[in-house]
VOGU-3710 file (C-alpha; in Angstrom, 3 decimals, decimal comma):
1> xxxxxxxxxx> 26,666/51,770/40,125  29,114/49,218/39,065  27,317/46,553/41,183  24,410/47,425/38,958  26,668/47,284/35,742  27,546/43,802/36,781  23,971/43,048/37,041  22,624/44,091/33,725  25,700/42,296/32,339  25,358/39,370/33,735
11> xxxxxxxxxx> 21,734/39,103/33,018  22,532/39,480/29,979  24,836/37,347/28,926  22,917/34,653/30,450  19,956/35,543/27,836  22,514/35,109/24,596  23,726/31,949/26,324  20,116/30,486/26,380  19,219/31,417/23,430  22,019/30,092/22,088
21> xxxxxxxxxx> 22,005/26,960/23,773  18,802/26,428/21,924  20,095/26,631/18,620  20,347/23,098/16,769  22,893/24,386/14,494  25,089/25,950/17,655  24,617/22,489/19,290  25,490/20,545/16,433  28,801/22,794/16,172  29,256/21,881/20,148
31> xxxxxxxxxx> 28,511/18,042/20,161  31,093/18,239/17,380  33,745/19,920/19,272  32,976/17,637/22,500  33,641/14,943/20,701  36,817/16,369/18,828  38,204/17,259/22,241  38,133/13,617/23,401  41,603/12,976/21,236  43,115/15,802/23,330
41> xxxxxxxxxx> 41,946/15,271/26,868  39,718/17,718/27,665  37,118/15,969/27,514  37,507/14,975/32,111  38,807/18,665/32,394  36,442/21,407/34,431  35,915/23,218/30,927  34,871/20,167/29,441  32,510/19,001/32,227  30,831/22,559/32,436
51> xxxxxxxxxx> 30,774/22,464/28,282  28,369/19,411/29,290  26,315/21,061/31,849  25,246/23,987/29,573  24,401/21,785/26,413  22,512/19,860/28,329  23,462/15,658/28,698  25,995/14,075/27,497  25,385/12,425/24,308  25,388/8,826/26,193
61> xxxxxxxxxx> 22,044/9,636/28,539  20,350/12,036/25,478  20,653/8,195/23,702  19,633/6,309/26,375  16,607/8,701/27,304  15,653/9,109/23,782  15,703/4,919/23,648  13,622/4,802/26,476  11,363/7,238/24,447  11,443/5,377/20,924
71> xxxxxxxxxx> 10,102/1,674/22,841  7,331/3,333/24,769  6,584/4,635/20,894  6,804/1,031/19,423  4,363/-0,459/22,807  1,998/2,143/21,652  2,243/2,769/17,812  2,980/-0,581/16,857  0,230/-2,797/14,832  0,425/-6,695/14,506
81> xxxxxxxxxx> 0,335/-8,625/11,214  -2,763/-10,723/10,309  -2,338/-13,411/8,641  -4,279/-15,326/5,783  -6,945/-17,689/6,026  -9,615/-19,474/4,619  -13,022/-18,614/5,402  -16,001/-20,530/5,260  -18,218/-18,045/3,068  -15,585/-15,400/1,319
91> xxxxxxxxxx> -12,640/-19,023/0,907  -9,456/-17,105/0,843  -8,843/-13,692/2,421  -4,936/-12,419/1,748  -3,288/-11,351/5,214  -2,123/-7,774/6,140  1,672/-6,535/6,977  2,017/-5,197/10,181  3,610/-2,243/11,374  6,685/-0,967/14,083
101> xxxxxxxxxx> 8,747/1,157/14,588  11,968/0,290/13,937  13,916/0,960/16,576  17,770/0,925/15,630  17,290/2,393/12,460  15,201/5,430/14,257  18,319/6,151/16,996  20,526/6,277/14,181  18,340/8,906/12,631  18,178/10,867/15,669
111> xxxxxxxxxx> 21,757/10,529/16,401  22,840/12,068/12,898  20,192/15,203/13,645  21,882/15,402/17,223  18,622/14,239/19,153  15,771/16,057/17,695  13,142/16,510/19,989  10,250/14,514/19,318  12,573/12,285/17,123  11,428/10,922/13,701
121> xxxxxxxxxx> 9,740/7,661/14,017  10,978/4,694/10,957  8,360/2,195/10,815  9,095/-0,821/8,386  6,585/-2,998/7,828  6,044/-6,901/9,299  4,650/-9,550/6,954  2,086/-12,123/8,740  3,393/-15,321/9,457  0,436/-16,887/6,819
131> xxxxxxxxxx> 0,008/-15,469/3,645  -2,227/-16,332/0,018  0,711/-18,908/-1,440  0,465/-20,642/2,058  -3,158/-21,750/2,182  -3,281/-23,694/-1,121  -5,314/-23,604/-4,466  -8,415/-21,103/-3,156  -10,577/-19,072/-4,868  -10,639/-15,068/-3,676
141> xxxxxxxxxx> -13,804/-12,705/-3,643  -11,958/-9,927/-1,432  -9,009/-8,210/-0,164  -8,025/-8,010/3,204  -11,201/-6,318/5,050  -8,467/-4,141/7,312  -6,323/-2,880/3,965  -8,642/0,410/3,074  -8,744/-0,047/-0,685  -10,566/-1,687/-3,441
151> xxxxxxxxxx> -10,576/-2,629/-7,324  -12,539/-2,698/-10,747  -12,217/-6,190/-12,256  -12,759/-5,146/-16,028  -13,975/-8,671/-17,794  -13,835/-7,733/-21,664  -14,672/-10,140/-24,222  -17,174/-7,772/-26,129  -18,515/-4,080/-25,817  -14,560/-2,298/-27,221
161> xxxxxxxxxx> -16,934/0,283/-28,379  -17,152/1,554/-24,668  -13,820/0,936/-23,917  -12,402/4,729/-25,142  -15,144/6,293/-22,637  -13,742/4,023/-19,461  -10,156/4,605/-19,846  -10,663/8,386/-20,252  -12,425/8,422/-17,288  -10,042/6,490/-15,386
171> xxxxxxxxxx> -7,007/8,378/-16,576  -8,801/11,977/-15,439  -9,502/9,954/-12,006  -6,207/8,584/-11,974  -7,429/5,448/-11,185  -5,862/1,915/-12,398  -8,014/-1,071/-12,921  -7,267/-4,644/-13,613  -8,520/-6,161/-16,956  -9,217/-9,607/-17,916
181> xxxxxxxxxx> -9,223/-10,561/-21,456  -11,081/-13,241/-23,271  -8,052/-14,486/-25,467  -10,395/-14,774/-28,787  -11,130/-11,336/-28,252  -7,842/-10,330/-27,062  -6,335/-12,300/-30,775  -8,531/-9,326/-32,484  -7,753/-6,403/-30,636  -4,140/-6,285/-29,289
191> xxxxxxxxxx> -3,574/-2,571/-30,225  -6,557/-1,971/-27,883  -5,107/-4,128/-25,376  -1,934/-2,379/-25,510  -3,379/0,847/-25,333  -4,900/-0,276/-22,318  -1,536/-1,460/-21,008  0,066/1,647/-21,799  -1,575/3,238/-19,608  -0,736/1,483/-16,847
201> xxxxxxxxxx> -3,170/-1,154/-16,246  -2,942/-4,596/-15,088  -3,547/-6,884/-17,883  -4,888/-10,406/-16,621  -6,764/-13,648/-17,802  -10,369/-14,798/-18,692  -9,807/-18,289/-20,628  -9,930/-17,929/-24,333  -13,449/-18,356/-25,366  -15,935/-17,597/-22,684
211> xxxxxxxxxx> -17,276/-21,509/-21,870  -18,558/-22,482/-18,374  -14,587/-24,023/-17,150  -16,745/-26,462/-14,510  -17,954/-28,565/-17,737  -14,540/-28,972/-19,352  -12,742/-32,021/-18,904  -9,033/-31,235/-17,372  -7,187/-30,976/-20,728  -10,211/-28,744/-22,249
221> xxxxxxxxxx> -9,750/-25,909/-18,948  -6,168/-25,820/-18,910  -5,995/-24,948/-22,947  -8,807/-22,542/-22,043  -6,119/-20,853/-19,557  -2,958/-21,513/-21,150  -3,875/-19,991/-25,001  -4,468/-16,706/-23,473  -1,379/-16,792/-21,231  0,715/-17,762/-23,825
231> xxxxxxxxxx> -1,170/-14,618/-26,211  -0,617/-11,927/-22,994  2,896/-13,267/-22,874  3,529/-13,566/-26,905  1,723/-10,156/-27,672  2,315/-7,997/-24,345  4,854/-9,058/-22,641  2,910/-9,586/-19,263  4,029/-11,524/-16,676  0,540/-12,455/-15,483
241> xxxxxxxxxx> -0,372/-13,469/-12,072  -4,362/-14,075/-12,067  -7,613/-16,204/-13,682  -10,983/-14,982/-13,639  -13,091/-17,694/-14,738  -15,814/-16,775/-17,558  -19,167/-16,251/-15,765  -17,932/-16,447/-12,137  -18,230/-20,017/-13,507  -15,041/-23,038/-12,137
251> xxxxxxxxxx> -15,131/-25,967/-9,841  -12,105/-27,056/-7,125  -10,298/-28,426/-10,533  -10,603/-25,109/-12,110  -8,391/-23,832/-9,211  -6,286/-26,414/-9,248  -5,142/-25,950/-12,755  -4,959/-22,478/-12,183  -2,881/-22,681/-9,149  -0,733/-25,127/-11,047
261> xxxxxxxxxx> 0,157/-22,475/-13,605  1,021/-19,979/-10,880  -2,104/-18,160/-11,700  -4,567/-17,436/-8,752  -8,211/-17,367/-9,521  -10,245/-14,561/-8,894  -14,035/-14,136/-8,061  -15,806/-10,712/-7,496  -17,182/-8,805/-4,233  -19,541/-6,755/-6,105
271> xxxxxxxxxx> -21,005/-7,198/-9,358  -22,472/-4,606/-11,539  -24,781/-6,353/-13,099  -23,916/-3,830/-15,788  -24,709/-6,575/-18,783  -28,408/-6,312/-18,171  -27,979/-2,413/-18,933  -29,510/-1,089/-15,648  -29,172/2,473/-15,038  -26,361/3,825/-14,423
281> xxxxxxxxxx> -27,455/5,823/-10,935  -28,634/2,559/-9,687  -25,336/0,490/-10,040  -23,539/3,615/-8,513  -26,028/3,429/-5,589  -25,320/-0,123/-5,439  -21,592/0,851/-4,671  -22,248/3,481/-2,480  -24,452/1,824/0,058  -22,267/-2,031/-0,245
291> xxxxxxxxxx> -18,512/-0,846/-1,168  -16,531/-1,622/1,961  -12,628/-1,932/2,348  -11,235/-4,995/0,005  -14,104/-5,191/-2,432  -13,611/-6,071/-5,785  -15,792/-5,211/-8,070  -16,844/-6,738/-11,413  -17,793/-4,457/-14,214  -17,453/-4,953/-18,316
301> xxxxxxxxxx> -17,263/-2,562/-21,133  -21,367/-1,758/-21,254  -23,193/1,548/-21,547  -24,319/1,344/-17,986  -21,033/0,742/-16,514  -18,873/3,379/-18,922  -21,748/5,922/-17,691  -22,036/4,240/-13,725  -17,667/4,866/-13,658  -17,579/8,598/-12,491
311> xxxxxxxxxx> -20,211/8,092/-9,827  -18,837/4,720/-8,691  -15,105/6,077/-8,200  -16,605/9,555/-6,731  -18,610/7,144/-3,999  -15,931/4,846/-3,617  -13,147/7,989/-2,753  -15,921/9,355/-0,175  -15,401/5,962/1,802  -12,397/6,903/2,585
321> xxxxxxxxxx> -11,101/4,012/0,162  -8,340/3,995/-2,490  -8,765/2,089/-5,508  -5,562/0,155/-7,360  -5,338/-2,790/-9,526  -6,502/-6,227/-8,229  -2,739/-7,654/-7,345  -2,261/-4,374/-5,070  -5,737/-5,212/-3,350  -5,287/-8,488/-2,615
331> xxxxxxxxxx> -1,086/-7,715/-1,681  -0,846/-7,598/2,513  1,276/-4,369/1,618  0,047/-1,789/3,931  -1,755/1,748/2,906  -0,676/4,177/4,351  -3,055/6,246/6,633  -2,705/9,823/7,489  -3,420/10,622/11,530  -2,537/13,460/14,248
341> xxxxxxxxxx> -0,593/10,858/15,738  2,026/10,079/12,509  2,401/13,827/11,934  6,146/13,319/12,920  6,301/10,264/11,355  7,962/8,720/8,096  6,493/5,405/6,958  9,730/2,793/5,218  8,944/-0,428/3,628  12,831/-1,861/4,555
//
């Protein structure tokens, strides 16, 4: 009977200890004590070494394993930078970061949690080794055909009257846009323009009075730029970054001045049309059946386009695409993508 006792007892007992080998907090409380022992010797004693059996490794091969796990992770998760270049039809296309795991900063992690099992991965991400400022004054029609995102390019020089209508609908979208202003019209309406600003648009340049910037001699083009910098600047306080030439119109010297003002100029992807007042449905079909990942797409306070908006961000979203300003388009930051395989995964920018 006592044999039997014994037994049960032992069985027991071994059940508790299992369970409570599996406990992260219990093993926490254990790796601590392990390592407190160390000061007092105990660590080489037959209590110490059995201590280690039970709770599995020692801390030393857990790290090493969980290493060994983290770089097969990095040869498998990891995605390489592309860089910037110049292309024959679309002239510059910005690069795209990268992405990997970083290693160090992900045993760390683990090390704190006491080896979590399947770690979390840190990923940081890894700039190309060409970017935009590397290839020169270049005109750009398009993001980065890998970054899953696009933008409205808002040209205003007329139409305020539809102005209202647009940024209510991109405030109940939460959608940002970028806006060029003509700086003659810009002169008349800064409360509209900071209204605009205010709510958290990106506030750019369109020359100051709408003339063809290929016909101007050198001096005429960069006043055309410079008035309206110096009214975003005066007026707004915007540190502005980009040109869109009146018209889609410029030559190489047009770029050139541009560049030589920090400013980068900007063409369009996909054009509305929306000043010959089409109907609306057909610019959002437009969109639907030629949006694709980078576009950038040129619109202008009109009836067609303030009507087109909800239909043209509702097809965009169902690509799969996110919309942002024109800077955050044409940035080689990466967006973020949601998969089964990142589901224990935290994305860093470090």
């Amino acid at each position: 009977m006592k044999r039997y006792q014994l037994l049960f007892t032992a069985a027991c007992f071994g059940a508790v200890l299992v369970l409570v080998q599996q406990s992260p907090q219990v093993e926490r409380f254990v790796q601590h004590a392990i390592q407190s022992s160390a000061s007092t010797n105990l660590i080489g004693s037959p209590l110490g070494q059995l201590a280690r059996q039970v709770w599995r490794e020692d801390p030393d091969t857990r790290k090493a394993k969980l290493l060994e796990h983290i770089q097969a992770e990095a040869k498998r998760l990891n995605v390489a930078p592309i860089n910037a270049k110049v292309d024959r039809v679309w002239k510059a296309i910005p690069g795209y970061n990268g992405l990997e795991i970083d290693v160090e900063k992900t045993l760390e992690l683990a090390e704190r949690e006491s080896f979590p099992d399947p770690p979390k991965l840190l990923f940081r991400e890894v700039p190309p080794q060409v970017g935009l400022e590397q290839l020169g004054p270049h005109p750009v029609y398009k993001g980065n055909p890998n970054k899953p995102m696009a933008a409205f390019m808002i040209n205003v020089a007329w139409g305020e009257e539809y102005l209202p209508v647009i940024l209510e609908t991109l405030k109940k979208e939460n959608v940002r846009a970028t806006f060029f202003f003509d700086g003659s019209w810009l002169r008349k309406n800064i409360p509209m323009a900071r209204t605009i600003m205010e709510q958290g648009h990106e506030m750019s340049n369109h020359a100051y009075s709408h003339k063809d910037m290929s016909k101007l001699s050198r001096a005429q083009a960069f006043a055309e730029i410079s008035k309206t910098e110096e009214l975003l600047k005066r007026e707004l306080g915007v540190d502005n970054k980009l040109f869109a030439p009146p018209s889609g119109d410029f030559n190489q010297t047009t770029v050139e001045i541009a560049h030589s003002m920090k400013l980068r100029t900007i063409l369009w992807t996909l054009d509305t049309v929306d000043w010959k007042n089409p109907e609306p449905s057909s610019i959002v079909r437009k969109i639907e059946t030629r949006i694709e990942p980078g576009s950038l797409i040129l619109m202008h306070p009109t009836s067609s386009s303030s009507k087109a908006l909800p239909g043209m961000i509702r097809a965009i979203k169902s690509k799969g695409l996110q919309l942002g300003t024109v800077s955050e388009v044409i940035s080689p930051q990466r967006v973020p993508k949601v998969s089964s395989v990142c589901e224990n995964v935290t994305l860093t920018r470090l």
